[in-house]
C-alpha positions as CSV (number, residue, x, y, z in Angstrom):
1,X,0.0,0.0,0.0
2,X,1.4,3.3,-0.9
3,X,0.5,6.8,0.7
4,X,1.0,10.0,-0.4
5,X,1.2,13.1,2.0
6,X,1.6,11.3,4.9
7,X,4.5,10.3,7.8
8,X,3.7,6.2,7.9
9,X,5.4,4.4,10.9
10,X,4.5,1.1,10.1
11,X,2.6,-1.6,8.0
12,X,0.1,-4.3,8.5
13,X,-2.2,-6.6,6.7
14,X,-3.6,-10.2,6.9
15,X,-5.3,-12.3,4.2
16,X,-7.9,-15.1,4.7
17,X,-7.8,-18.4,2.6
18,X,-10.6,-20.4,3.7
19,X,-10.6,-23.1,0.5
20,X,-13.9,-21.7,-0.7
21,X,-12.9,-22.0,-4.2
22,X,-10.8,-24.7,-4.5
23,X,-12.2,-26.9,-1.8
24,X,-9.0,-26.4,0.6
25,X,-7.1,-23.7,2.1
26,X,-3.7,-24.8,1.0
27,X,-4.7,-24.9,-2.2
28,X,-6.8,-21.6,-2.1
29,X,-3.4,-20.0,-1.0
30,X,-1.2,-21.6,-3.9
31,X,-4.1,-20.5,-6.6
32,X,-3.8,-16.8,-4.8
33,X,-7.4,-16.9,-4.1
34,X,-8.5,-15.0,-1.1
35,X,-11.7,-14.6,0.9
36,X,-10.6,-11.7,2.9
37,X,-7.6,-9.1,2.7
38,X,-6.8,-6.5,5.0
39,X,-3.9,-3.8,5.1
40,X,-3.2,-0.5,7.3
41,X,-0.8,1.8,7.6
42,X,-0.8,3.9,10.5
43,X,0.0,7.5,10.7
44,X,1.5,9.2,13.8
45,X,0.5,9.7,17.8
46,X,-2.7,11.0,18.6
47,X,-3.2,13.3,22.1
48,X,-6.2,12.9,24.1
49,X,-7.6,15.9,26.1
50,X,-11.0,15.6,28.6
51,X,-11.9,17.0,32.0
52,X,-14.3,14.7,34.0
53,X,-16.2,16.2,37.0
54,X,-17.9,14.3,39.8
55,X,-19.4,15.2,42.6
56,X,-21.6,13.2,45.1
57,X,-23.8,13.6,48.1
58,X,-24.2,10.6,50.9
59,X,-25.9,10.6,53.8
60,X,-27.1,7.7,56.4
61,X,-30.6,8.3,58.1
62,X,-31.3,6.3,61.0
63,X,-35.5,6.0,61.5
64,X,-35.1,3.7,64.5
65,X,-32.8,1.5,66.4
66,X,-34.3,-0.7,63.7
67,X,-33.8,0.3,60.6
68,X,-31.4,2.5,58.4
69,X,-31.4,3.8,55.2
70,X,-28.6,5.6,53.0
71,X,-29.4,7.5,50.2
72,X,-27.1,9.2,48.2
73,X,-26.8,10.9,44.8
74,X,-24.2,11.2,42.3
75,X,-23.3,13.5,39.1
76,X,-21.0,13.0,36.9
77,X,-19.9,15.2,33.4
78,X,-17.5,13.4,31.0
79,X,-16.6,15.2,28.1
80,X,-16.0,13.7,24.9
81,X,-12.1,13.6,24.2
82,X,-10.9,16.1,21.9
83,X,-7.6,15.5,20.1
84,X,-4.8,18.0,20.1
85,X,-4.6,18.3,16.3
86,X,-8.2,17.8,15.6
87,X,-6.9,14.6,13.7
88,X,-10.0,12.6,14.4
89,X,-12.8,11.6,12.1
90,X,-16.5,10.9,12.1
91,X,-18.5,9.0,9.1
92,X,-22.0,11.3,8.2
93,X,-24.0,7.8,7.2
94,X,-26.1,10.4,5.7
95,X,-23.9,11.7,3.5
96,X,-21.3,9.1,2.9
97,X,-18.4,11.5,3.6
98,X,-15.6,11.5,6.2
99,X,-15.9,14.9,8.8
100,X,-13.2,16.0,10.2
101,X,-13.2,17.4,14.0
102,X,-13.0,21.3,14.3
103,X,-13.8,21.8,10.8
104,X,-17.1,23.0,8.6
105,X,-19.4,23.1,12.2
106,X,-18.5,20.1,13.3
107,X,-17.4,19.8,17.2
108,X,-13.9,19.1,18.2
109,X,-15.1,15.9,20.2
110,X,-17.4,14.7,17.5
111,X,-19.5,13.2,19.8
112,X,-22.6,15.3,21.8
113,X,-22.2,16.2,25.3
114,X,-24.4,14.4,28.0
115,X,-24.8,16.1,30.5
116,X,-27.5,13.8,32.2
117,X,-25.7,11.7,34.1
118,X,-27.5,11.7,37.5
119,X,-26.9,8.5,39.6
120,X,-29.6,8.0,42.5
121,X,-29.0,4.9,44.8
122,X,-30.9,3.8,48.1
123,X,-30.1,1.0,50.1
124,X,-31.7,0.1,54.0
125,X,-31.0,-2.3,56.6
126,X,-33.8,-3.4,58.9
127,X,-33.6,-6.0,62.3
128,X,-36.8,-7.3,62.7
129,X,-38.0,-6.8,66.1
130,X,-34.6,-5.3,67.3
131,X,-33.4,-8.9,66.3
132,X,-29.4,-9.4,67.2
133,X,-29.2,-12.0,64.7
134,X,-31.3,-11.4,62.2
135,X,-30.9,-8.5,59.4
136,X,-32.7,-7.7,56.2
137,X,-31.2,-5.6,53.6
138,X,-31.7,-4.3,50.2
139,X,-30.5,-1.4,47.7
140,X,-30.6,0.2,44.3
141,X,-28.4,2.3,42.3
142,X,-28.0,3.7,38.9
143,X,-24.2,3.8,37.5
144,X,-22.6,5.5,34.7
145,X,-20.0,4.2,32.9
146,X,-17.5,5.6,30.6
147,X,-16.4,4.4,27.2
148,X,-12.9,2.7,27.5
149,X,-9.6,3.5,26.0
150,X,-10.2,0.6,23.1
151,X,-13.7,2.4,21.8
152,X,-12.1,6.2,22.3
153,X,-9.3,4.4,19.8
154,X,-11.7,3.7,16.9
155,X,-11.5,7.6,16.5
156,X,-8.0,7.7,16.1
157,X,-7.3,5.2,13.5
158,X,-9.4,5.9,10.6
159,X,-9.1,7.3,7.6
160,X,-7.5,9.8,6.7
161,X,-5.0,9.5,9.3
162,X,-4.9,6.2,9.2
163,X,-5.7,4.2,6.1
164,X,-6.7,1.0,5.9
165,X,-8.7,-1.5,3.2
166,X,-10.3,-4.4,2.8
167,X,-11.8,-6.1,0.1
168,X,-14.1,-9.6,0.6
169,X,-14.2,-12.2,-2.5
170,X,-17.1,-12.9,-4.0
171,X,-18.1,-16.3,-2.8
172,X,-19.1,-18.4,-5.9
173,X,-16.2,-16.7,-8.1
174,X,-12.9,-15.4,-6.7
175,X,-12.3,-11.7,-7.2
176,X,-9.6,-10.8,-4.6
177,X,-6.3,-11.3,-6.1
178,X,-2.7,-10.9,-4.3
179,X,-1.5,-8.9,-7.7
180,X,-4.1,-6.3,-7.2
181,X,-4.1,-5.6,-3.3
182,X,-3.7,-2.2,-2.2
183,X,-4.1,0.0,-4.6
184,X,-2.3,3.7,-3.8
185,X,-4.8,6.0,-1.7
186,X,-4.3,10.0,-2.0
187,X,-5.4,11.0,1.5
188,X,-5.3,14.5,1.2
189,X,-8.7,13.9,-0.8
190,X,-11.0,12.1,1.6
191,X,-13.9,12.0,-1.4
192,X,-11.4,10.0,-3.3
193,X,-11.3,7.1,-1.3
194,X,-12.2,3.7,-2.4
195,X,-12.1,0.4,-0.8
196,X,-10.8,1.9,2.2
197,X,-12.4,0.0,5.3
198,X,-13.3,2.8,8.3
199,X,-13.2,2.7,12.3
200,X,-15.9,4.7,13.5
201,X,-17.4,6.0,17.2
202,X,-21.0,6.7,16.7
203,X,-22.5,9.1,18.8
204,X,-24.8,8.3,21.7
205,X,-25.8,8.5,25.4
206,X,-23.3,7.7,28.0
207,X,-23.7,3.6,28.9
208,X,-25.1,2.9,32.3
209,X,-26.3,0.1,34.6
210,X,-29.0,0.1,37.0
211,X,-28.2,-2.5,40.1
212,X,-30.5,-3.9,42.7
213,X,-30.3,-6.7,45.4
214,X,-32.8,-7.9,48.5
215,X,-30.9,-9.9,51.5
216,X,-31.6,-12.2,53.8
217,X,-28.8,-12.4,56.8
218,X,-28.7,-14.5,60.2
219,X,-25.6,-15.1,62.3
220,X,-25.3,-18.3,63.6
221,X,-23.8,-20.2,66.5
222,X,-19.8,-20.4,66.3
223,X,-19.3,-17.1,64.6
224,X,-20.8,-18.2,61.5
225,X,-22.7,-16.2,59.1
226,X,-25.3,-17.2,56.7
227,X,-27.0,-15.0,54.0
228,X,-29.5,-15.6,50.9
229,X,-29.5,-12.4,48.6
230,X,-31.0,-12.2,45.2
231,X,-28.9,-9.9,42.9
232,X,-30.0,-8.2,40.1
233,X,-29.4,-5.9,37.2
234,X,-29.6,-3.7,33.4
235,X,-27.1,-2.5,31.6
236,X,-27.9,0.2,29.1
237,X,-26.7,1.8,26.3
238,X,-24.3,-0.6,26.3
239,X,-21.2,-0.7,23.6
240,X,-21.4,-3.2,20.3
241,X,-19.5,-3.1,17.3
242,X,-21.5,-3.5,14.5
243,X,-20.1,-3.8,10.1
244,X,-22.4,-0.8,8.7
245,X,-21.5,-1.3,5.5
246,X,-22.7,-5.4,4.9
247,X,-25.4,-5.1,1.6
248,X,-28.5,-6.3,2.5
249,X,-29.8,-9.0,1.0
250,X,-29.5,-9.4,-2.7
251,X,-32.9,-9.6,-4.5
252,X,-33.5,-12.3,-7.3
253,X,-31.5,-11.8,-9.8
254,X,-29.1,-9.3,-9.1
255,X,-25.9,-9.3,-10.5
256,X,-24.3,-7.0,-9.0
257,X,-21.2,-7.3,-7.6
258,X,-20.5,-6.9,-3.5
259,X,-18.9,-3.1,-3.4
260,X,-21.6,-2.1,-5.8
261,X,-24.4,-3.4,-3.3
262,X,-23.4,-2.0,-0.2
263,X,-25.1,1.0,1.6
264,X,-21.6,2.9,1.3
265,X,-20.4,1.4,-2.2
266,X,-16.9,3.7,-1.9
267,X,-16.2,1.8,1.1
268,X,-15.4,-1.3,2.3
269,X,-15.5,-2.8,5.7
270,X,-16.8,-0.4,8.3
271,X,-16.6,-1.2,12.2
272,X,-19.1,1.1,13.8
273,X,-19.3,1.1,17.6
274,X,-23.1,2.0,19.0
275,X,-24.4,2.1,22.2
276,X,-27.2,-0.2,21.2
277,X,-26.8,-2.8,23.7
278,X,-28.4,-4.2,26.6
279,X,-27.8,-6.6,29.4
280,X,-29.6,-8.1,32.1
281,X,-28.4,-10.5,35.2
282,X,-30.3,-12.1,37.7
283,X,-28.9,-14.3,40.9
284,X,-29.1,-16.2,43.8
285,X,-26.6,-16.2,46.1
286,X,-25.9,-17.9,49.5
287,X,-23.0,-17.3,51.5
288,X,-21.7,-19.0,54.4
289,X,-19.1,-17.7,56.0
290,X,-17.1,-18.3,59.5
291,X,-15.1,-15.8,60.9
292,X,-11.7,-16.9,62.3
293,X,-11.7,-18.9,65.5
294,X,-10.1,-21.7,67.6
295,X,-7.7,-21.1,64.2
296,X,-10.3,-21.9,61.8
297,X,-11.7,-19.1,58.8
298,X,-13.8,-20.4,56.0
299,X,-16.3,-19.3,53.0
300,X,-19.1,-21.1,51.3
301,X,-20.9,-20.2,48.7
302,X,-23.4,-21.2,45.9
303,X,-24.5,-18.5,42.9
304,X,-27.4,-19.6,40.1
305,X,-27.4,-16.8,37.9
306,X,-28.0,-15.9,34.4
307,X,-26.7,-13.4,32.1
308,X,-28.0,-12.5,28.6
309,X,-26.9,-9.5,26.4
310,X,-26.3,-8.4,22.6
311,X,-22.7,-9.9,22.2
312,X,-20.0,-7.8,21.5
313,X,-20.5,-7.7,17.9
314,X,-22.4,-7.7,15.1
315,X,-23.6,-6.8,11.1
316,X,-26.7,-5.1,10.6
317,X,-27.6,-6.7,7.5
318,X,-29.0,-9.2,10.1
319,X,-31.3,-7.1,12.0
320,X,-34.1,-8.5,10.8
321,X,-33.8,-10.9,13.2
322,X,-32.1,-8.8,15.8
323,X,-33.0,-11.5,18.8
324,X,-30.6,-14.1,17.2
325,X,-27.9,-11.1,18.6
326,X,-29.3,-11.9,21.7
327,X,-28.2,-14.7,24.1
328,X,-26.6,-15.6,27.0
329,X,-23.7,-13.8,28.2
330,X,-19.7,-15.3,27.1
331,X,-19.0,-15.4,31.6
332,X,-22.8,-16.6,32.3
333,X,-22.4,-19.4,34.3
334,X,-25.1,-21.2,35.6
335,X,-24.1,-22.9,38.7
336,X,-21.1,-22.2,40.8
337,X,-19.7,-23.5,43.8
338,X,-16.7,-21.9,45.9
339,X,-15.2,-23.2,49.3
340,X,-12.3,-21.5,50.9
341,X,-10.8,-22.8,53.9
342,X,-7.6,-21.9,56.2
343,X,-6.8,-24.1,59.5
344,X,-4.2,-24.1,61.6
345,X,-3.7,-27.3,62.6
346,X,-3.1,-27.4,66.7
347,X,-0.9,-29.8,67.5
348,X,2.1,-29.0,70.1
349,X,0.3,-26.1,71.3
350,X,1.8,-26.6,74.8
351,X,5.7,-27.9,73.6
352,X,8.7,-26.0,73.5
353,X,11.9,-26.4,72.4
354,X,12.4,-28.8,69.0
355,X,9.2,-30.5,69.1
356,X,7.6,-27.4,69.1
357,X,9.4,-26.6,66.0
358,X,8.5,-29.5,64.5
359,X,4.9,-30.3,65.5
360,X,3.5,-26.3,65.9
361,X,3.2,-23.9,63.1
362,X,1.3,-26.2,60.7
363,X,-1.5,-24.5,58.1
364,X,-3.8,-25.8,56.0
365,X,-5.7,-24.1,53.1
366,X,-7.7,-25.2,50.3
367,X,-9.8,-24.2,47.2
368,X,-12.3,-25.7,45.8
369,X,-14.4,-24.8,42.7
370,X,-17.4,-26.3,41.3
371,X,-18.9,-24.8,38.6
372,X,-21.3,-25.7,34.9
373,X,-20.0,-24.9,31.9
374,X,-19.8,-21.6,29.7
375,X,-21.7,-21.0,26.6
376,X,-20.4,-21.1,22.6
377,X,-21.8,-21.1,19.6
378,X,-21.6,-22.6,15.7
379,X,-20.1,-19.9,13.3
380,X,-18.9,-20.5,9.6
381,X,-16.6,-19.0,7.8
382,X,-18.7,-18.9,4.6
383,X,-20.9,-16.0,3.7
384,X,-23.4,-17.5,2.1
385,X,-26.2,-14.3,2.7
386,X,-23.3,-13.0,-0.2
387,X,-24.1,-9.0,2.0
388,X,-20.2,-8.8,2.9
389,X,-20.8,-9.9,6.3
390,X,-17.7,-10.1,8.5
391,X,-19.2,-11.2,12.1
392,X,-21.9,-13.6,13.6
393,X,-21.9,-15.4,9.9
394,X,-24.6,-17.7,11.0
395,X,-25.6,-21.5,10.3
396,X,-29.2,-22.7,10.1
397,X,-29.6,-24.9,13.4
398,X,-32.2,-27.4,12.5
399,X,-32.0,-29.1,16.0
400,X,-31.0,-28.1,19.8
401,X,-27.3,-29.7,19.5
402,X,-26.6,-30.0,22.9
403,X,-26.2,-33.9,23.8
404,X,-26.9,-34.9,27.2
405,X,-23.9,-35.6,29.6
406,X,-23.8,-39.2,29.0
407,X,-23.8,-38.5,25.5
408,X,-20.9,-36.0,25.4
409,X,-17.2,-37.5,24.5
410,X,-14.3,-35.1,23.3
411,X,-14.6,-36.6,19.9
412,X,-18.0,-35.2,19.8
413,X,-19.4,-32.6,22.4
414,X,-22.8,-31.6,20.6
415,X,-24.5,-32.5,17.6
416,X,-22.8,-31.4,15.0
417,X,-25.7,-32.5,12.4
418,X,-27.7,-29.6,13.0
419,X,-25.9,-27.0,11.8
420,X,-26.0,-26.8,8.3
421,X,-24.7,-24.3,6.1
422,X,-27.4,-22.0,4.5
423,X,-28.8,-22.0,0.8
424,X,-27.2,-19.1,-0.8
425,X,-28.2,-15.5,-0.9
426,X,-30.3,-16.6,2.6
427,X,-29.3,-15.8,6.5
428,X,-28.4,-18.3,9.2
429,X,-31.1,-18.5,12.5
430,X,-28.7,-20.3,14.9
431,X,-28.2,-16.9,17.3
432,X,-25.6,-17.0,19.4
433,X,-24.2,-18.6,22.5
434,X,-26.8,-21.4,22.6
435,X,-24.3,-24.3,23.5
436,X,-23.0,-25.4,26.1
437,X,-19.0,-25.8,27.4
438,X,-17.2,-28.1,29.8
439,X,-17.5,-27.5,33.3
440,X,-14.9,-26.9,35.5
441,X,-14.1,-28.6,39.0
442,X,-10.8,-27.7,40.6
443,X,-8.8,-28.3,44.0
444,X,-5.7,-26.5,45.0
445,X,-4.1,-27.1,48.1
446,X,-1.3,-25.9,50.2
447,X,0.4,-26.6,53.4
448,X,2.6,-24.6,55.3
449,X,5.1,-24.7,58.3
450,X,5.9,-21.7,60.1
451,X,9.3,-21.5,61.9
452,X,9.7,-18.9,64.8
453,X,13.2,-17.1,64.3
454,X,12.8,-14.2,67.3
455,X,9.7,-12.4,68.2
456,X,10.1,-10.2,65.1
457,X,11.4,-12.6,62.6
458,X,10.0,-16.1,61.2
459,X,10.2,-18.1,57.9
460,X,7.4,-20.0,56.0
461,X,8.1,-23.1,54.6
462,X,5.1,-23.5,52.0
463,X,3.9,-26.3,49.7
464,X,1.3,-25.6,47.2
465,X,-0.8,-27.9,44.7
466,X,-2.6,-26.2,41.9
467,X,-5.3,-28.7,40.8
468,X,-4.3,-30.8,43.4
469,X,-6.4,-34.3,42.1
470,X,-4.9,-33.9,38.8
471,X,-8.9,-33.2,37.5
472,X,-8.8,-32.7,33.3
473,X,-10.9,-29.8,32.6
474,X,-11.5,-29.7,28.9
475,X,-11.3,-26.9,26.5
476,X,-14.1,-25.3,24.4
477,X,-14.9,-27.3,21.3
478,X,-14.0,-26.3,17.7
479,X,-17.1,-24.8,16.6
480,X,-16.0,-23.8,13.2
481,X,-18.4,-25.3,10.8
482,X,-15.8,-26.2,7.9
483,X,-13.1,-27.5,10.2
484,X,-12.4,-31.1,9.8
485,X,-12.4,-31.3,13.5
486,X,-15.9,-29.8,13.9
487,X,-17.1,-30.6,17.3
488,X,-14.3,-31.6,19.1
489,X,-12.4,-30.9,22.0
490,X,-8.3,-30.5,21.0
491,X,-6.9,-29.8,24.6
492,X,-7.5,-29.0,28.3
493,X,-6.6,-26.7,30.8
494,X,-3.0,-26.9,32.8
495,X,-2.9,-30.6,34.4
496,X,-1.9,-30.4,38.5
497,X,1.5,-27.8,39.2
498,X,3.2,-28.4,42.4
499,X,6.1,-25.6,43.8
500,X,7.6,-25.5,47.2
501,X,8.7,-22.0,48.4
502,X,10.9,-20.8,51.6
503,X,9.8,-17.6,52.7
504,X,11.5,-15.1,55.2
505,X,9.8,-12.4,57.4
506,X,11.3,-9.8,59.5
């Protein structure tokens, strides 16, 4: 890729031979056939400026030797990052054309200022009947969040100041070619683009999540503690990155080829990043927990929760069924169990000399972690819809595909005959994250022998096993549709580690 008018620090590309022509990769590559190609060149440093004001107000009010509540109120401003040099763009999907901060009207931060961002909570705490042992508590807040460094970065390296371009094969015949990648791009003339692919931050409201929870706490004999809260809550607004430029769907007939079809046919790929998604979480948790006595500290406890949102990407040539972009949550585990335990174990309490330094001083600890699996999904690498479309490319799914746990093997985790690949110029319907992973069951396990030095100095003499029973917790399996090893399971996580350590405290 050459550029003109422009101080280019460095180069990149990839390209993408998925044997869609010739029936293999290998021989996709030797042929020079691609399905995807990719290059950039970056231009120089960009420099960040914002101010971010907060300010809060908190206060406890106690009604009765009964029952408190806190409420509390917080604002917060976050400007939209300017740059020092204006050099970052915006795409007008109006227009088609590239603006340019601080110029023709537009702002320097591109984006528009919310000013909005109030943030009520309320939370109480109530002892029935002046009840020493009993407590019932409960609370909910609204939180703002900012956007993070990574989305703030789609602003900084698009075009012009960073040029990049992509250019997606036709899938039936191949009409990327290695001899024609890149052609030169004169970037003091944004309107003369063409096939350069575009980063973009789309304005919106700041992201936020409202929180709530309801608690039910009782102390128990032996300094033991036992709670059942349900936890709860909404995210908003949320960040997804979404392809704005996949052509919709093709009607009969049309010949057409990709770049003419698209809604931005000067263009290629364009990542856009909305706040268009939402969340939602809902728990149970119980907690047992003993606070340290007679050299004993431990915590149980148990969550069954669910998680769904939007995924973290997405094309919007498949919003027509916009709940397939809806499903559970990559982290949403179902069940999960957590014990963690310390003891000291008392023996020759009442020695002295070297028994006591061979008998006292002895710890105990352990971990232990139950938990079901997390959830995946079927993709292809095919774009049979033939709109351009770079994420969530879809199967049909014909059938569940989960197999029961008797059924599951590592040569075969689900049922991989219901995922068939889609007739042509027509959209998947599997969704995503409807499958489910390996669980996970782990001990680790340590003991230690403290040495008394002098009353200010000691030494630790500590032996630690990390999946101490040696448990094989499996990997996710390939879900790649065209991958001869569709459906299995290729490796695990780390067998059992053992270390020994001498530690010295003074």
């Amino acid at each position: 890729m050459q550029l003109r008018d422009i101080a280019s620090f460095n180069q990149n590309g990839s390209f993408s031979f998925t044997g869609q022509f010739s029936g293999g990769s290998a021989a996709d590559y030797l042929l020079g056939t691609l399905n995807v190609a990719s290059g950039a060149a970056p231009s120089r440093p960009t420099y960040r400026r914002g101010t971010w004001w907060n300010v809060y107000i908190n206060d406890d009010f106690k009604v009765s030797r009964c029952l408190t509540f806190n409420l509390g109120l917080r604002y917060q401003y976050t400007q939209p990052l300017i740059e020092k040099f204006n050099r970052i763009p915006t795409l007008d999907f109006n227009t088609g054309r590239i603006r340019l901060a601080g110029r023709d009207g537009v702002s320097r931060g591109l984006l528009t200022p919310d000013r909005n961002d109030f943030a009520p909570h309320i939370g109480f705490a109530w002892a029935p009947g002046g009840s020493r042992h009993w407590a019932v508590r409960g609370s909910y807040g609204i939180f703002y969040d900012r956007l993070p460094g990574n989305q703030w970065a789609w602003q900084t390296i698009s075009s012009p100041f960073n040029v990049s371009q992509a250019f997606v094969s036709d899938p039936k015949i191949p009409t990327v070619a290695l001899s024609r990648m890149f052609p030169d791009v004169d970037v003091s003339n944004p309107d003369a683009f063409s096939g350069v692919s575009l980063f973009n931050l789309s304005d919106r409201r700041n992201p936020y999540i409202q929180q709530w929870t309801f608690s039910l706490q009782r102390t128990l004999f032996g300094d033991v503690f036992a709670e059942a809260a349900y936890v709860g809550s909404k995210g908003t607004k949320l960040s997804q990155r979404v392809d704005a430029n996949v052509a919709p769907l093709p009607a009969p007939g049309d010949t057409r080829p990709l770049s003419e079809r698209r809604p931005h046919p000067r263009y290629s790929f364009i990542l856009d990043d909305r706040g268009m998604n939402n969340s939602s979480y809902q728990a149970l948790q119980l907690t047992l927990r003993k606070a340290y006595s007679y050299g004993l500290i431990f915590q149980t406890s148990y969550t069954w929760a669910k998680s769904l949102d939007g995924g973290d990407w997405g094309d919007l040539a498949n919003n027509y069924g916009g709940h397939l972009h809806r499903g559970r949550s990559a982290w949403d585990i179902r069940h999960r169990f957590v014990l963690s335990l310390t003891y000291e174990l008392p023996f020759a309490r009442n020695l002295s000399g070297i028994p006591r330094q061979m008998f006292h001083g002895w710890e105990l600890n352990t971990i232990i972690t139950l938990q079901t699996g997390a959830p995946f999904h079927v993709s292809t690498i095919a774009d049979p819809s033939d709109t351009g479309m770079i994420f969530l490319k879809m199967p049909l799914r014909t059938c569940d595909g989960n197999l029961s746990p008797s059924q599951r093997a590592c040569d075969r985790w689900f049922d991989t005959t219901c995922f068939p690949l889609p007739a042509f110029r027509t959209f998947g319907n599997a969704g995503i994250r409807y499958l489910d992973g390996p669980g996970y069951k782990n001990v680790d396990f340590s003991l230690n022998k403290r040495f008394s030095i002098t009353e200010a100095q000691s030494s630790q003499f500590r032996s630690e096993f990390f999946n101490f029973f040696n448990h094989t917790n499996l990997n996710f399996p390939v879900a790649t549709l065209e991958s001869a090893l569709f459906g299995r399971i290729l490796g695990a996580h780390s067998a059992r580690v053992i270390q020994f350590g001498l530690e010295f405290a003074w």
